[in-house]
N, C-alpha and C positions, 0 to 999 in steps of 0.2 A: 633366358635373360630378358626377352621380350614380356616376360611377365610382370616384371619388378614396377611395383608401385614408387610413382616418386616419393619423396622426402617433402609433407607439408611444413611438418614442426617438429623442433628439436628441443628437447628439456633438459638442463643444466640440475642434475639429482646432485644433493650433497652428500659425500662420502657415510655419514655416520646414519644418515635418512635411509639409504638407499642398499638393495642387495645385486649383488655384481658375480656372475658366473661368465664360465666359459667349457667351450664343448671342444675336445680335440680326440681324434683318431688317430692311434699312434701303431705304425707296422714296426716289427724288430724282430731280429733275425732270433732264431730260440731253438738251437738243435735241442734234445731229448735229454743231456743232461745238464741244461741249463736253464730248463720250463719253470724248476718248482723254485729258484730261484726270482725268476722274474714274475710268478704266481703268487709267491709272499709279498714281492713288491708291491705286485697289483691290489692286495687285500688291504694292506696299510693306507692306499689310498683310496680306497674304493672303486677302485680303478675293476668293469668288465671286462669276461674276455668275446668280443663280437664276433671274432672270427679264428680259429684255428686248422694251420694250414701244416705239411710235415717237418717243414722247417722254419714256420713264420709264426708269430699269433699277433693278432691286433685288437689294441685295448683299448676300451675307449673310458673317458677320463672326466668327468663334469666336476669342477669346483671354483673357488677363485681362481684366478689368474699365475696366482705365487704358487698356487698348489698348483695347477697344469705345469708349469715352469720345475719346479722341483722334480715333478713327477717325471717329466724327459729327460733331464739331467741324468736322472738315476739308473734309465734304462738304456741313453745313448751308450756308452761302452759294451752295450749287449750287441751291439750291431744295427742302427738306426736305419730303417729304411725306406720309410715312409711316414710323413706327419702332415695332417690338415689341421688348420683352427678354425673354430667360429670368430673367435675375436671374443673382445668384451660386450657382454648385454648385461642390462638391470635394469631392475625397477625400483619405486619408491617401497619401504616395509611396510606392511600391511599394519604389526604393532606396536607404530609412531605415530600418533597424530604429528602431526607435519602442519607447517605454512603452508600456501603454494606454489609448485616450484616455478622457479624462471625460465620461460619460454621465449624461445627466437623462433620468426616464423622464415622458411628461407622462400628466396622470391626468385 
C-alpha cells in the first residue's frame, strides 16, 4: 500500500470513445462431476482456468463489466467461494480519433 502513487488527474472517457474491461478471480466449489459443466461455462466466456485445486477450480474472467457480472451469476449456484474484482479500467480507442477528453485535476 505504501506504494500506491497518488491520483494527479482524472479523465471523464465517453462511453462510445472509450474501451472498458474488468479482471475478476472467481474460486467455486467444482467436485469431479460437475468440472465439465462449469469448463463449458468457462469456454463461452473465455473465462481461464488459473488454478485447479481437488474440489475447487478458479477462473479467471477479463471482459466488460456486464460480462464479469453474467459470468458469476452463472457459476454462483455451483458453490461460490471466493471472488476479487479489479473494478472498472479503460482507456480512450485507439480507432477513434477523439476530441480531448475532459480533465479534472484533483488537488
Amino acid at each position: 500500500m505504501h506504494k500506491l502513487v497518488n491520483v494527479l488527474r482524472v479523465s471523464e472517457l465517453e462511453p462510445e470513445l472509450a474501451l472498458e474491461r474488468e479482471l475478476a478471480l472467481i474460486k467455486v466449489s467444482a467436485p469431479p462431476d460437475r468440472r465439465a459443466e462449469l469448463l463449458a461455462l468457462a469456454e463461452v466466456f473465455n473465462a481461464r482456468v488459473a488454478d485447479l485445486g481437488p474440489d475447487t477450480l478458479i477462473f479467471e474472467v477479463v471482459g466488460p463489466p456486464e460480462e464479469v457480472d453474467a459470468f458469476e451469476e452463472l457459476v454462483r449456484p455451483h458453490g461460490l467461494k471466493e471472488l476479487v474484482r479489479t473494478g472498472r479500467i479503460g482507456l480512450g480507442r485507439a480507432s477513434v480519433k477523439r476530441n480531448p477528453v475532459r480533465q479534472h485535476v484533483l488537488r
